[in-house]
C-alpha positions in Angstrom: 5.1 -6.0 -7.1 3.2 -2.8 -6.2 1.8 -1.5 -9.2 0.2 -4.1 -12.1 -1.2 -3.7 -15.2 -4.2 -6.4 -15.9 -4.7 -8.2 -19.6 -7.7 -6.3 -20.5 -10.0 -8.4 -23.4 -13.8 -9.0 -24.3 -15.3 -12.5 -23.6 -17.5 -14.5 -22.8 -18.3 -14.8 -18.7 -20.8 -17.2 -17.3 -23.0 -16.3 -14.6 -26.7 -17.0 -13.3 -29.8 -15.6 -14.1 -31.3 -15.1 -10.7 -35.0 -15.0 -12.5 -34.4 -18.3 -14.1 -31.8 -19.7 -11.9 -30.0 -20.6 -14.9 -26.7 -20.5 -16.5 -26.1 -17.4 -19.4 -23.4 -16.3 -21.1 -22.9 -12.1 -21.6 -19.9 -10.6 -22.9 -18.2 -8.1 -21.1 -15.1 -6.3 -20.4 -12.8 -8.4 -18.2 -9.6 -7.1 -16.3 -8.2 -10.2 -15.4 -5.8 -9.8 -12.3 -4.8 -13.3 -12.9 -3.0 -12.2 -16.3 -1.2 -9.0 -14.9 2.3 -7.4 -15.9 4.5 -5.6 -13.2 4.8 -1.8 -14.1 6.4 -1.0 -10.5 8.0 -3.1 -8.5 10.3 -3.1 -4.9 12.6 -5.5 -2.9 10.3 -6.7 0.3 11.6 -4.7 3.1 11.6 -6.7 6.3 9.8 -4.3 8.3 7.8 -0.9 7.6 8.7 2.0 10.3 5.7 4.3 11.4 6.0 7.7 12.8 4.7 7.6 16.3 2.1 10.2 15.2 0.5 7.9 12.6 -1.8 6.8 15.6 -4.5 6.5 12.6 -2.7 4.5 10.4 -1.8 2.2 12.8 -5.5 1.8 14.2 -6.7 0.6 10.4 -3.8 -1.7 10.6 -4.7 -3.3 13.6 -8.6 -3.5 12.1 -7.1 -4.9 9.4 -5.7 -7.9 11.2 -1.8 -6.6 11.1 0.3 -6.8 14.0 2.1 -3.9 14.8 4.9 -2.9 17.4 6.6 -0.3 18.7 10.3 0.3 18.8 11.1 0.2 23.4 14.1 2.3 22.8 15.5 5.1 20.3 17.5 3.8 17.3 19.7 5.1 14.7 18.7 3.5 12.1 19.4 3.2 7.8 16.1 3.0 6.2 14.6 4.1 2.9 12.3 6.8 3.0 9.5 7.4 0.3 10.3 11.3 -1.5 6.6 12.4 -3.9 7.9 13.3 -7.2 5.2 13.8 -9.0 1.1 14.5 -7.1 -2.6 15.0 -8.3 -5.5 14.7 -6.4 -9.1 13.9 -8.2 -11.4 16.2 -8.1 -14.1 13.8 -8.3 -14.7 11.7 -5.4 -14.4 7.8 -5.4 -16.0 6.0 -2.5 -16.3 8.9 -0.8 -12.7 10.4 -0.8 -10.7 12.5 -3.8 -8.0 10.0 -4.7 -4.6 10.5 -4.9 -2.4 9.5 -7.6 1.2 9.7 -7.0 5.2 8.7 -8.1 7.5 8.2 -5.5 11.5 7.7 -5.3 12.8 6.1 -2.5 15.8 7.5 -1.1 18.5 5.7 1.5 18.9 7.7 5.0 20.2 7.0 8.1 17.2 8.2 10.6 17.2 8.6 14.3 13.5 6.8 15.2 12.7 7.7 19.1 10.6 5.1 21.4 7.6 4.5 20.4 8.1 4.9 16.7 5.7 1.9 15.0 6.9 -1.2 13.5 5.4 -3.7 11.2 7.6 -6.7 11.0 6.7 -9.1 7.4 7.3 -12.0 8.8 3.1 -12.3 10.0 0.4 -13.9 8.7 -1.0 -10.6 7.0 2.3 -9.2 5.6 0.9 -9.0 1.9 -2.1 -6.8 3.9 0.6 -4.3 5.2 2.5 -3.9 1.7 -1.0 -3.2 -0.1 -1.8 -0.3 2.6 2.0 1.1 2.9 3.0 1.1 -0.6 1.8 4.5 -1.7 2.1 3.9 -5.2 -0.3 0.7 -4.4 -3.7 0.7 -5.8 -5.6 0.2 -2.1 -3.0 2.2 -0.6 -3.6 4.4 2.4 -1.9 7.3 0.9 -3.8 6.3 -2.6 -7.1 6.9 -0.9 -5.9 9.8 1.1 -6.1 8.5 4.0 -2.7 9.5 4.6 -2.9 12.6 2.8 0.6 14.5 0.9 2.2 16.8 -1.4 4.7 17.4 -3.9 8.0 17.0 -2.6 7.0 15.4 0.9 8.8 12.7 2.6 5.9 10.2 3.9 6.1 9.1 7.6 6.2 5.5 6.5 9.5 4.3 6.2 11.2 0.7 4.6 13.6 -1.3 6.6 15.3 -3.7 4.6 18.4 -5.5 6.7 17.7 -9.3 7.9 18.6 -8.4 11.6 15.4 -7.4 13.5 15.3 -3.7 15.2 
């Protein structure tokens, strides 16, 4: 899944008066992730391709705890590339960046990647990390808060590579 949509209802939620130190009720407004419905949603790739010139990308991977590699030798290779269909950017900032709110189509191409080009393999401990930060459509994305920033019509330097054998 890369994009949800969370039950959204009223109720009650417990929590502590830290005056008192004890337990109240208040209504609020709950978005409960735990009750979501898939609007968008993509086959786990086996690996994510990097273009060698993401050097920033791949240094908030690493901070994040995700392992990533680098291809030792050029490779033709069939991958799915991410094409923006549709783009805006917010005006207003949101934790200090504009946002970027995007659509993407993925289409199938056969790439030549050269030495060097990044990997990140999904078989690791912090695989679910990766797909929240590559996804562009994804919420926490890196291209969501334009930290990989696009257009219309761009291809995205992050790539999905879906066959079982390893690169």
């Amino acid at each position: 899944m890369v994009t949800s949509k969370r039950l959204v209802q009223e109720k009650p939620v417990t929590m502590i008066d830290v005056e008192t130190n004890n337990l109240i009720e208040l209504n609020g407004v709950v978005r409960d992730a735990w009750f979501s419905s898939p609007k968008l949603t993509r086959q786990r790739p086996t690996a994510y391709l990097l273009a060698a010139n993401q050097q920033n990308l791949v240094e908030k991977l690493r901070t994040l705890g995700v392992v990533v590699d680098s291809l030792a030798e050029t490779k033709k290779l069939e991958v799915q590339a991410y094409k923006v269909i549709s783009y805006y950017q917010n005006s207003e900032k949101y934790e200090g960046v504009r946002r970027q709110e995007l659509s993407t189509a993925l289409q199938i191409t056969e790439q030549e990647f050269a030495a060097g080009t990044y990997v990140v393999y999904l078989n690791q401990e912090k695989a679910n990390m990766a797909i929240e930060v590559l996804e562009p459509e994804a919420p926490n994305s890196f291209v969501s808060f334009d930290v990989l920033h696009t257009e219309k019509d761009a291809i995205l330097p992050i790539y999905r590579y879906l066959k079982i054998n390893g690169l």
